[in-house]
C-alpha positions as a Markdown table, in Angstrom:
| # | Residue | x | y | z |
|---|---|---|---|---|
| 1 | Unk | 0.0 | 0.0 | 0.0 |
| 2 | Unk | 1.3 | 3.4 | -0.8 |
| 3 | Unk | 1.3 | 5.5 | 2.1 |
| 4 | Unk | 0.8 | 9.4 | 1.4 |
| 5 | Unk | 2.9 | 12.6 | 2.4 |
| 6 | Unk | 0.7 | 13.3 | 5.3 |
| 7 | Unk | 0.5 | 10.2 | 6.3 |
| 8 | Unk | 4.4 | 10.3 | 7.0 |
| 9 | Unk | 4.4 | 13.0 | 8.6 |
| 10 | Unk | 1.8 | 11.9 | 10.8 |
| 11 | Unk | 3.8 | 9.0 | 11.2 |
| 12 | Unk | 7.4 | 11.3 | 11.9 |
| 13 | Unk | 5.3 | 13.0 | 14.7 |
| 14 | Unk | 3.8 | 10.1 | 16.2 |
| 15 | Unk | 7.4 | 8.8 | 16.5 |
| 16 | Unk | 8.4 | 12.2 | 18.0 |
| 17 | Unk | 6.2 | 12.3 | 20.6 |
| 18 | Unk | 6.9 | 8.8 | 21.9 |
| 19 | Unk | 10.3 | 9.5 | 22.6 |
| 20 | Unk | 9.8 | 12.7 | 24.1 |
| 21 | Unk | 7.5 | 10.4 | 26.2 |
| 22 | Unk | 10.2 | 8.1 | 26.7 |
| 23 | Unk | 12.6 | 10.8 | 27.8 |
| 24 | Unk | 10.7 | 13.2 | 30.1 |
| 25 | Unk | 10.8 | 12.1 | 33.8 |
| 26 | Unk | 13.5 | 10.2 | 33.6 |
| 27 | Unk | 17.1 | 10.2 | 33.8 |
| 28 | Unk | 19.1 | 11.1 | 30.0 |
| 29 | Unk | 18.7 | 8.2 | 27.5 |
| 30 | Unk | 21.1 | 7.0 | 25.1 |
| 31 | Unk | 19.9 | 6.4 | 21.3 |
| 32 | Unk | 20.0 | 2.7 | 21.8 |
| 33 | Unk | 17.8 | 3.3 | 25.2 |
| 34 | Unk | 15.1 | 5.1 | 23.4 |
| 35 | Unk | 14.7 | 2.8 | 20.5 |
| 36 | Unk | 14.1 | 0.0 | 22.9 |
| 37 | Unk | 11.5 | 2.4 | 24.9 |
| 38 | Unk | 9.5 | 3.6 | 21.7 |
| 39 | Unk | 10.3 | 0.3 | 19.7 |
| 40 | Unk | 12.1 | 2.4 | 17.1 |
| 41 | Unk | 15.0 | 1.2 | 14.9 |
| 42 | Unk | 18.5 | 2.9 | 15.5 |
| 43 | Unk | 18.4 | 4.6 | 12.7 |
| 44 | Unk | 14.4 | 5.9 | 13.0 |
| 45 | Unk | 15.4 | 6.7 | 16.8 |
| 46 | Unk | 18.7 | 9.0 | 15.4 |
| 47 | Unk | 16.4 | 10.9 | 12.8 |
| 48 | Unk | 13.8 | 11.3 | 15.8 |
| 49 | Unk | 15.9 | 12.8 | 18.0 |
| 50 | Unk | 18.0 | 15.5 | 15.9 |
| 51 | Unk | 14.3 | 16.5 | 14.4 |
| 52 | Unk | 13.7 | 17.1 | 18.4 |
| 53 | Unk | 17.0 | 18.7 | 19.0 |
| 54 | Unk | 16.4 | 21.3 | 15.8 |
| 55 | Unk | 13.3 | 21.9 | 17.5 |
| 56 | Unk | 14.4 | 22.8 | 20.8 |
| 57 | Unk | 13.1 | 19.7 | 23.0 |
| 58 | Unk | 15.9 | 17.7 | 23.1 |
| 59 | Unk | 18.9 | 18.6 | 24.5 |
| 60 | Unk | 22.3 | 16.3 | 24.6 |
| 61 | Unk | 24.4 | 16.1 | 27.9 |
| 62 | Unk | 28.1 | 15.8 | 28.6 |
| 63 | Unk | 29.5 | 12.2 | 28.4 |
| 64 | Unk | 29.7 | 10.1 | 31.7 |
| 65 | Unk | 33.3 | 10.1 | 32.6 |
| 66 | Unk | 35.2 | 6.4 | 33.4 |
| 67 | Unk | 34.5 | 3.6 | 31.6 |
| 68 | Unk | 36.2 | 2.1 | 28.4 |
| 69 | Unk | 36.1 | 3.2 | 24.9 |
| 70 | Unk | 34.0 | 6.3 | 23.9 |
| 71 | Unk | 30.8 | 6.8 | 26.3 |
| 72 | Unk | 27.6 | 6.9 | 24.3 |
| 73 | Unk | 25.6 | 9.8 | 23.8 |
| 74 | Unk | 23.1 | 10.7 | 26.3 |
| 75 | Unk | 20.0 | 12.9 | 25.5 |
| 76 | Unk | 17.4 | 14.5 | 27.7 |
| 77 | Unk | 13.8 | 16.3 | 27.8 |
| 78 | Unk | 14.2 | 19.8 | 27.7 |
| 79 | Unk | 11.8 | 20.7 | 30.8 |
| 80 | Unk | 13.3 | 24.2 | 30.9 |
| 81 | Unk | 12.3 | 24.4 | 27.3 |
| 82 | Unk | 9.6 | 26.6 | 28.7 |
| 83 | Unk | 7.1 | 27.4 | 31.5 |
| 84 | Unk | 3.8 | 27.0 | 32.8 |
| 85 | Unk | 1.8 | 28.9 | 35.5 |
| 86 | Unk | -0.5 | 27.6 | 38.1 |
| 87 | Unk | -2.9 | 29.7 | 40.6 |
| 88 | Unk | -4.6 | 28.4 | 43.8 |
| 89 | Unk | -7.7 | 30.7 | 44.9 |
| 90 | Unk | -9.0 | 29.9 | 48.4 |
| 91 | Unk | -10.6 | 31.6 | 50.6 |
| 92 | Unk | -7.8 | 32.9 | 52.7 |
| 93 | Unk | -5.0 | 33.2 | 50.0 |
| 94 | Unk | -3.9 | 32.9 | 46.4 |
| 95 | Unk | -0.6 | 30.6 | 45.5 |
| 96 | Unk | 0.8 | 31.3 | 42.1 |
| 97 | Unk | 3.8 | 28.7 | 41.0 |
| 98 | Unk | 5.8 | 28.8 | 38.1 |
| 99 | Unk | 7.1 | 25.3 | 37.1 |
| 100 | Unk | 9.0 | 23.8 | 34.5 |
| 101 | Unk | 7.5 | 21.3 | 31.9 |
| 102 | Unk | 7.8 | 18.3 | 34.4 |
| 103 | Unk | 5.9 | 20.1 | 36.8 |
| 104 | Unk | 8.7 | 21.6 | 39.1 |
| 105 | Unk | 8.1 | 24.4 | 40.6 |
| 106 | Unk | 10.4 | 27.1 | 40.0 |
| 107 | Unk | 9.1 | 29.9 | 42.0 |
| 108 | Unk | 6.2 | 30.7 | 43.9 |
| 109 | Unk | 4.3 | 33.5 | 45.3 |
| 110 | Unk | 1.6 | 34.1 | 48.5 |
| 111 | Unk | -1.1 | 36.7 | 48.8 |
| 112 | Unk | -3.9 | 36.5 | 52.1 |
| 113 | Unk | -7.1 | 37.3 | 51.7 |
| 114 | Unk | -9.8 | 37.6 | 54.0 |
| 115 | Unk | -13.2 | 35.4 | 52.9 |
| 116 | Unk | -15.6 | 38.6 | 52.5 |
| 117 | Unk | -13.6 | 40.6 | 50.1 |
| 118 | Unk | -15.2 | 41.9 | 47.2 |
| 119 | Unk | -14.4 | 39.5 | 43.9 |
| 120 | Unk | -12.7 | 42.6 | 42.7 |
| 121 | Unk | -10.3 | 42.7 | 45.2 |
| 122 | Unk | -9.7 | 38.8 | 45.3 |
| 123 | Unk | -8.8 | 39.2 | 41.5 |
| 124 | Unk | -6.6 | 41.7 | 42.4 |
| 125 | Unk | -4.7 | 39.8 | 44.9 |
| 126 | Unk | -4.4 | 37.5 | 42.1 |
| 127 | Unk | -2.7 | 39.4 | 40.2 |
| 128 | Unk | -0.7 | 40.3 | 43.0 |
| 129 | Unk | 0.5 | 37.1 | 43.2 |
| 130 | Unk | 1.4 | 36.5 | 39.9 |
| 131 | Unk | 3.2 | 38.9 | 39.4 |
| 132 | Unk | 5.4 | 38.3 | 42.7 |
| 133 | Unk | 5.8 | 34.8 | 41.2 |
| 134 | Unk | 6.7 | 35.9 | 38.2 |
| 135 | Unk | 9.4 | 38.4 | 39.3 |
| 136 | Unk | 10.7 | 35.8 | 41.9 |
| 137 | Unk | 11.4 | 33.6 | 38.5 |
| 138 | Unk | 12.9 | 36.0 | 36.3 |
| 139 | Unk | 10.1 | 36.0 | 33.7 |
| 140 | Unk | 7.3 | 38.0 | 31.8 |
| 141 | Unk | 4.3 | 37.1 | 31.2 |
| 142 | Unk | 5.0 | 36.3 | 27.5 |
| 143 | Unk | 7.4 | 33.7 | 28.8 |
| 144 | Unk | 4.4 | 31.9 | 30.2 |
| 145 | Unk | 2.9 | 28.8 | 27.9 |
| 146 | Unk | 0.2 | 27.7 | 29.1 |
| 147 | Unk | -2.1 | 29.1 | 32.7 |
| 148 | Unk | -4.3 | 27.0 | 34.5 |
| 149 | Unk | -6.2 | 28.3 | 37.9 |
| 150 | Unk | -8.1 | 26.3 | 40.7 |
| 151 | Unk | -10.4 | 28.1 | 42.7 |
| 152 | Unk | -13.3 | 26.5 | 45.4 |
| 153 | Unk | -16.5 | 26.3 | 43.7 |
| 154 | Unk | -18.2 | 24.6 | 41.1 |
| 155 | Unk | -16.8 | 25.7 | 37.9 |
| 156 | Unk | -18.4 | 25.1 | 34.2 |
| 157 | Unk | -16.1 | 24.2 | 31.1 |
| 158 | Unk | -15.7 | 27.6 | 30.1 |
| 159 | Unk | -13.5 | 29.1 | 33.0 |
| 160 | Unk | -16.8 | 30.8 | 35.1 |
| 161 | Unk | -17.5 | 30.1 | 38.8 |
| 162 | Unk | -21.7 | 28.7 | 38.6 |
| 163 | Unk | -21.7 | 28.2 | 42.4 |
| 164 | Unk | -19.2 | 28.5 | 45.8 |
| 165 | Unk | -20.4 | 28.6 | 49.4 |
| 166 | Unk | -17.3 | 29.7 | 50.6 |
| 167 | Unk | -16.7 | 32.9 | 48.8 |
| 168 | Unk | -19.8 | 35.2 | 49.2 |
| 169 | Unk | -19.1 | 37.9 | 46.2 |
| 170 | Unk | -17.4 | 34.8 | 44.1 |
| 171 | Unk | -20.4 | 33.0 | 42.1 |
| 172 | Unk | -20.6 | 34.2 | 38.5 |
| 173 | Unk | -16.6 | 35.5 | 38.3 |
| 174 | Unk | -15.6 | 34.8 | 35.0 |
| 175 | Unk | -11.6 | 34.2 | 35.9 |
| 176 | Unk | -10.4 | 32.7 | 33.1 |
| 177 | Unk | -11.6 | 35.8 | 31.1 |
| 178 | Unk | -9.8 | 38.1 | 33.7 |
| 179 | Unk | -6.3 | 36.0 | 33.0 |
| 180 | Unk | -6.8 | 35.8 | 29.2 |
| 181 | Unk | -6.5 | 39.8 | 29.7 |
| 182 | Unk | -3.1 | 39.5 | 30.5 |
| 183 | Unk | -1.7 | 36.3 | 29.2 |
| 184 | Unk | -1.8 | 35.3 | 25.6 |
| 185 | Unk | -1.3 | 31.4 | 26.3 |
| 186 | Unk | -4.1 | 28.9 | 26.8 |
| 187 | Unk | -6.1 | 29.7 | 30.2 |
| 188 | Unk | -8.2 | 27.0 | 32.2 |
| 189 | Unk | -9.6 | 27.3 | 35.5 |
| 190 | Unk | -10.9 | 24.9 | 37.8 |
| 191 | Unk | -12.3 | 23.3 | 40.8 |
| 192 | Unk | -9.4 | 23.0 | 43.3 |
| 193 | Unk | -10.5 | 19.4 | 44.8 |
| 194 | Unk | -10.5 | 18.3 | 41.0 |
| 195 | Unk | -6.5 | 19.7 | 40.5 |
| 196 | Unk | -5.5 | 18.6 | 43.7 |
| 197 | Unk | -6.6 | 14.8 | 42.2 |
| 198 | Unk | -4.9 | 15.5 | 39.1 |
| 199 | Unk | -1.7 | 16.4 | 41.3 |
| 200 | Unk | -2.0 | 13.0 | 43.5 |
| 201 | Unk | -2.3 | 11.1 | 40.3 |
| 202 | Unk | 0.9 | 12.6 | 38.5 |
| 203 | Unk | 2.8 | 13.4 | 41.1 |
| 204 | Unk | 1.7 | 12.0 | 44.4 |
| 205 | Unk | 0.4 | 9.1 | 46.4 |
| 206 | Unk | -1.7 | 7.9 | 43.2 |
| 207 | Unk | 0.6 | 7.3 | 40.2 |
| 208 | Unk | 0.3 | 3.6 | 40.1 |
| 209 | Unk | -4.1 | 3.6 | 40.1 |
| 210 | Unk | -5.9 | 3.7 | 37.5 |
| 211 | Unk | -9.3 | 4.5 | 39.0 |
| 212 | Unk | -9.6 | 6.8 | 42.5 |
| 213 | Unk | -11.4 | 8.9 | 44.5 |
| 214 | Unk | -10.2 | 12.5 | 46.1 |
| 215 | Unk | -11.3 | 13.6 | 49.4 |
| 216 | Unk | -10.5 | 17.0 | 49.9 |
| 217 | Unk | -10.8 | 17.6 | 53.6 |
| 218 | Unk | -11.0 | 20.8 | 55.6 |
| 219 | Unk | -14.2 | 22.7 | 57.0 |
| 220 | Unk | -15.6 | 23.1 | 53.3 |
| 221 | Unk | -14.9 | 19.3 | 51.8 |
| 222 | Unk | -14.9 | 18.5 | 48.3 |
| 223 | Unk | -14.2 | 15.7 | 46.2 |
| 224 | Unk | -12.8 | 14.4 | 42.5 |
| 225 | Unk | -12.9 | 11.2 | 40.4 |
| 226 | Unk | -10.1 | 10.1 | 38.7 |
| 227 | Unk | -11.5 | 7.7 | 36.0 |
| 228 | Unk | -9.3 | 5.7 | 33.4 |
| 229 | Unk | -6.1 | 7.6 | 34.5 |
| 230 | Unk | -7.6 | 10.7 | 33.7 |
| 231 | Unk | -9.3 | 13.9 | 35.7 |
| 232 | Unk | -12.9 | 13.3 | 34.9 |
| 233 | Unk | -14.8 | 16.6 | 35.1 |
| 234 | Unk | -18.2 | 15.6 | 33.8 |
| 235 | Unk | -20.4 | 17.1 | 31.0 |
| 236 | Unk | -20.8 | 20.6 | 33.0 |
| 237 | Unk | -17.8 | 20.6 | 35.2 |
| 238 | Unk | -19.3 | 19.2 | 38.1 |
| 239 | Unk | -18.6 | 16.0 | 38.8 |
| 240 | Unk | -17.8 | 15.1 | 42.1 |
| 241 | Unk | -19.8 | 17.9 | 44.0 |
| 242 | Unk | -22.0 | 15.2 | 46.0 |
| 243 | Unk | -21.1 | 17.7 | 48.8 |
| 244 | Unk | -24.0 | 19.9 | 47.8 |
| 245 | Unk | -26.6 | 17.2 | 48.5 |
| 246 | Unk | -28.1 | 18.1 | 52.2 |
| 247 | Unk | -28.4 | 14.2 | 52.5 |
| 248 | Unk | -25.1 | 13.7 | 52.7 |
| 249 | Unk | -24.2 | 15.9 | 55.6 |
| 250 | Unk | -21.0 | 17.5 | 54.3 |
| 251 | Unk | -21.9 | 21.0 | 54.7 |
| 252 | Unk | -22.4 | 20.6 | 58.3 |
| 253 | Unk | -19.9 | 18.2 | 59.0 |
| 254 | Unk | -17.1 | 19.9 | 60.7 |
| 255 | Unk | -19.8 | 21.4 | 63.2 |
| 256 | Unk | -19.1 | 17.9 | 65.0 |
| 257 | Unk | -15.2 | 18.9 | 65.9 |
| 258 | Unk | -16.3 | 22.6 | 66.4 |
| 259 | Unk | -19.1 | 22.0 | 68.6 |
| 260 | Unk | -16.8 | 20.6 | 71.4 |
| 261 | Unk | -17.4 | 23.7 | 74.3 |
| 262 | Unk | -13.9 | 23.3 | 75.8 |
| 263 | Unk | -13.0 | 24.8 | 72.7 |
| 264 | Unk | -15.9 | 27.8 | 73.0 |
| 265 | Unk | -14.3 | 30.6 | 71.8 |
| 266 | Unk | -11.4 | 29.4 | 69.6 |
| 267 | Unk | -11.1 | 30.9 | 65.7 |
| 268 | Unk | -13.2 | 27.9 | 63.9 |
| 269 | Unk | -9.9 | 27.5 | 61.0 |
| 270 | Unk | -8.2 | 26.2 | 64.4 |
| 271 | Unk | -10.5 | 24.3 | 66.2 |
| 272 | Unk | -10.4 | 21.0 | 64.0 |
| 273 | Unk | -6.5 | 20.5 | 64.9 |
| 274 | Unk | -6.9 | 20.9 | 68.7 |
| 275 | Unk | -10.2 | 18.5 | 68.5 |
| 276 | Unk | -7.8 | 15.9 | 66.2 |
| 277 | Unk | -4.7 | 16.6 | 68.6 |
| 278 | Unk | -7.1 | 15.2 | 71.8 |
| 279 | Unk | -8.6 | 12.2 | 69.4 |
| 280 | Unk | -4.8 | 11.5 | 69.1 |
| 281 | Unk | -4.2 | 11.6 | 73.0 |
| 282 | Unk | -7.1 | 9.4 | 73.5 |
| 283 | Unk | -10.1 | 12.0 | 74.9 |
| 284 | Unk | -13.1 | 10.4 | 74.5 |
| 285 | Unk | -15.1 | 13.2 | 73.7 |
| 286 | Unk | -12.9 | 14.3 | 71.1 |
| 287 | Unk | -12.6 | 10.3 | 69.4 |
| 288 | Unk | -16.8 | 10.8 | 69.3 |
| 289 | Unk | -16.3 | 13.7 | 67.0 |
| 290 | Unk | -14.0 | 12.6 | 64.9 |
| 291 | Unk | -16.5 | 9.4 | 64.7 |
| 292 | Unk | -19.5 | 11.7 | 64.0 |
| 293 | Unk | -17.4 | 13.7 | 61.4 |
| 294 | Unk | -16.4 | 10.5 | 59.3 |
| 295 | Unk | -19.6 | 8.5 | 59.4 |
| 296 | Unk | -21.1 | 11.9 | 57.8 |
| 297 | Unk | -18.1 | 11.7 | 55.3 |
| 298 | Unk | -18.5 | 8.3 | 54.7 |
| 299 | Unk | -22.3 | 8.9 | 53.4 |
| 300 | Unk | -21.0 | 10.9 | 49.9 |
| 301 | Unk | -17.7 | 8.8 | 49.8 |
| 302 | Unk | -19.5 | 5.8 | 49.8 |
| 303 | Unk | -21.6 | 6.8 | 46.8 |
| 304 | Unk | -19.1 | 7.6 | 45.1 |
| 305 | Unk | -17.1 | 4.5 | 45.4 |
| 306 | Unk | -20.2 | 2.5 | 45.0 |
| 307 | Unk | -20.4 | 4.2 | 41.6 |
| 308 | Unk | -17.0 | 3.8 | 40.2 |
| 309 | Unk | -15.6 | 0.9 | 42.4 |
| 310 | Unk | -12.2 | 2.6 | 42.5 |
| 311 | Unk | -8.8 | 1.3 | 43.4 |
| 312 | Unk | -7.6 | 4.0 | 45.7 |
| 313 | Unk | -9.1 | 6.5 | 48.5 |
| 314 | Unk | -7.2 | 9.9 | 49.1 |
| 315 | Unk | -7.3 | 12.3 | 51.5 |
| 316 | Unk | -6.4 | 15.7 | 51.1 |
| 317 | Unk | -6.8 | 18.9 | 52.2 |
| 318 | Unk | -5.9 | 20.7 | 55.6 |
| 319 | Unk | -7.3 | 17.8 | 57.8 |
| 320 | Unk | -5.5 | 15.2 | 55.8 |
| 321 | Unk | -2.6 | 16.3 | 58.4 |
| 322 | Unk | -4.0 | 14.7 | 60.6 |
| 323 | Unk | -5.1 | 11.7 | 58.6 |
| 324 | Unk | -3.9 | 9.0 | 61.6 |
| 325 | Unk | -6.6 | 10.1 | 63.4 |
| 326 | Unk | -8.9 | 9.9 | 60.4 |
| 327 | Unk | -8.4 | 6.6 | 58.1 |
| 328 | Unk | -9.4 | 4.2 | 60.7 |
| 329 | Unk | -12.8 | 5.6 | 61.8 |
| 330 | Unk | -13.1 | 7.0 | 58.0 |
| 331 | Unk | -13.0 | 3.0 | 57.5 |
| 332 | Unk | -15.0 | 1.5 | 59.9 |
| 333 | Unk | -18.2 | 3.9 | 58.5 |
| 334 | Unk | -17.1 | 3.0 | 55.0 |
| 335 | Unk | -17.0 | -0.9 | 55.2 |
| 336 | Unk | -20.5 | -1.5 | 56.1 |
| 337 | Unk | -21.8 | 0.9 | 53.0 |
| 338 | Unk | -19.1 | -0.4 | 50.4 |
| 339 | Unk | -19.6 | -3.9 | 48.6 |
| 340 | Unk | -15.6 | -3.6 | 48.3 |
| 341 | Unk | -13.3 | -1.4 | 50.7 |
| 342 | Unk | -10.7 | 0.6 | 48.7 |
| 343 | Unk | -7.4 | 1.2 | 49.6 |
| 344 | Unk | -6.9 | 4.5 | 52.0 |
| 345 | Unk | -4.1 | 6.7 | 51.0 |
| 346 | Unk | -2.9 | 9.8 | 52.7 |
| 347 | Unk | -1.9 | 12.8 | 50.4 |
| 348 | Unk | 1.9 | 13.7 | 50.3 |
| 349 | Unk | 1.5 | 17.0 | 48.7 |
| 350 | Unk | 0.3 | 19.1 | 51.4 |
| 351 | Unk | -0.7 | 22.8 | 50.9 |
| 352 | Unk | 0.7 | 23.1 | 47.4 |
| 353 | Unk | -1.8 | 20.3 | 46.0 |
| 354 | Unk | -3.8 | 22.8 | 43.9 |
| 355 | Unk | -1.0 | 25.0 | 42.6 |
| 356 | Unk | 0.8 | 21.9 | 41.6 |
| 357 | Unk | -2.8 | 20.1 | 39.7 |
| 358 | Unk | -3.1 | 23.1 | 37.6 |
| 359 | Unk | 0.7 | 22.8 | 36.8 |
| 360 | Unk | 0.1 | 19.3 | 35.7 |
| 361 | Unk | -3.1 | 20.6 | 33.6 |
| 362 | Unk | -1.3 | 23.3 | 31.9 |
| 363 | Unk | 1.8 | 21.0 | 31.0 |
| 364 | Unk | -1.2 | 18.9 | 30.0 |
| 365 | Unk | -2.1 | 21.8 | 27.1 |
| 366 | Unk | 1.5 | 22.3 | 26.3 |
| 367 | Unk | 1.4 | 18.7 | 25.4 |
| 368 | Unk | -1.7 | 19.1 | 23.1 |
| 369 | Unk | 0.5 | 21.8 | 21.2 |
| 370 | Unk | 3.3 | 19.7 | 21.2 |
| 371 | Unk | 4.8 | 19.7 | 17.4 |
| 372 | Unk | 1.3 | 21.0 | 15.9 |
| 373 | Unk | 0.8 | 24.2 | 14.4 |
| 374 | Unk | 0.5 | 25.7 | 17.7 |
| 375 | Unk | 4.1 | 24.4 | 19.4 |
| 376 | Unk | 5.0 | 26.8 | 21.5 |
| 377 | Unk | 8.6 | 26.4 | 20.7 |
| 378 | Unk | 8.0 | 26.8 | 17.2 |
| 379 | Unk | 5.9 | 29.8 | 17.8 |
| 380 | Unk | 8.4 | 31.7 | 19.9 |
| 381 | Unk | 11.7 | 30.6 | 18.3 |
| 382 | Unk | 10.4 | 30.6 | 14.9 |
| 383 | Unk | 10.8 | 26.9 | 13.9 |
């Protein structure tokens, strides 16, 4: 069969972007390393990979020193090719992050806000932020590829915030319109509980599930599906957001650790880690909250697993720092509701969860662009 012009280039770019698959994450390959990895010949594998160096992905590194006879070239992903920018919008601060294509950050900046500001102000602190991060990296904001923000709320597929509790001037922003304004790359936003589950899965406790379910604990919960190794966000956005069910209890669920009086008085944020610190000691009071707090928990999570059947619970967010205190009862209320108890996981990422799952989604876009029409490389060097 004769195969057509476009049909090898197709071809040439398929075999492109499996060895920059083979190389990113991973220590620098020899030519021999990456035709075994992509199932390329020698000869396809060299062609492959000074196509990739011309372009500006590939880079070759210095010879190991020692040995016998002359080392073998070594090659690596070019992660500082470029940059990507991810934004964390609670309700008591912004995190901005630069990071490199793998997802390292490279610099990172902190703004506090108060929950009752006007949206205007919160977008300002955003901004704020940014451009902190951005100075604290050395870059502009034409040296940014690719944004993605997450932000509490449920928020549709075009970047607009359609409901948050949390936030009262929040509901109807439109932020990825208000950082399209200033960046020219491809913007995203959205829900945080949904980019913290995209972090666990690329870069956290999660990489080696296929199917999993994100808890996302603090006093306003939420929760995301990973399905088929990939963020599933639902035909509107929402998926996950059994929280806004009354039947499920979630909204009211950390009245049980901030109803305890000897802790009358104390700033609500702070009350959850004093009621977990006595579980931990062994108060009995404070165990019979944290009992209360995860049989409500277990209501939503229980639907949720009894709809995918996943592999893997996590638990993020705030409380998951004190998550010895909370797997065990969390799976005593869970085993009697599930026909088959998932694992229990405990997130490793801690506050920078978010910031880091919108990194992953805008390295996620810079990958759609990758040797297309729209490669940013090719866009800002001109190849």
């Amino acid at each position: 069969m004769e195969i057509g012009r476009g049909d090898l280039q197709e071809l040439r770019r398929l075999n492109s972007l499996a060895s920059l698959r083979a190389l990113r994450g991973t220590a620098p390959l020899t030519l021999a390393e990456v035709a075994r990895r992509t199932g390329l010949s020698r000869a396809s594998a060299v062609e492959v990979i000074a196509d990739l160096m011309k372009r500006g992905w590939v880079a070759e590194v210095p010879p190991e020193r020692g040995g016998l006879g002359r080392p073998a070239r070594r090659y690596r992903f070019r992660a500082d090719a470029g940059h990507v920018l991810g934004i964390d919008v609670g309700v008591h601060k912004v995190l901005a992050a630069v990071t490199d294509l793998n997802g390292t950050i490279v610099a990172s900046g902190r703004t506090s806000v108060s929950p009752d500001v006007p949206r205007d102000e919160r977008l300002a602190a955003i901004d704020r932020a940014v451009a902190a991060c951005l100075a604290m990296a050395g870059l502009r904001q034409a040296d940014i590829w690719a944004v993605t923000a997450g932000t509490v709320g449920v928020v549709d597929l075009e970047g607009r915030v359609v409901t948050v509790h949390a936030i009262p001037d929040w509901t109807g922003v439109d932020l990825a319109a208000h950082l399209r304004a200033s960046f020219g790359a491809p913007v995203q936003v959205a829900n945080d509980s949904q980019l913290a589950a995209l972090a666990e899965q690329r870069l956290g406790v999660a990489g080696d599930v296929h199917d999993m379910v994100y808890l996302h604990l603090g006093r306003r919960p939420g929760a995301a599906l990973i399905i088929d190794d990939r963020l599933h966000k639902g035909f509107s956005g929402a998926s996950g957001e059994v929280g806004v069910m009354k039947e499920v209890r979630w909204l009211r669920m950390a009245g049980h650790l901030e109803g305890l009086p000897r802790f009358a008085g104390t700033e609500p944020e702070h009350v959850a880690g004093l009621v977990f610190a006595a579980a931990r000691d062994g108060d009995p009071e404070a165990i019979e909250a944290v009992a209360r707090y995860t049989s409500d928990l277990s209501v939503g999570t229980a639907a949720m697993v009894l709809t995918l059947d996943p592999e893997l619970i996590v638990l993020g967010g705030g409380f998951s720092r004190s998550g010895d205190v909370l797997v065990e009862p969390l799976r005593r209320a869970l085993e009697p509701r599930c026909m088959r108890m998932p694992e229990i996981r405990l997130s490793a990422l801690g506050d920078n969860c978010v910031v880091l799952g919108a990194a992953c989604m805008a390295v996620d876009e810079v990958n759609r662009m990758l040797l297309s029409p729209d490669d940013p490389i090719a866009l800002t060097a001109g190849v």
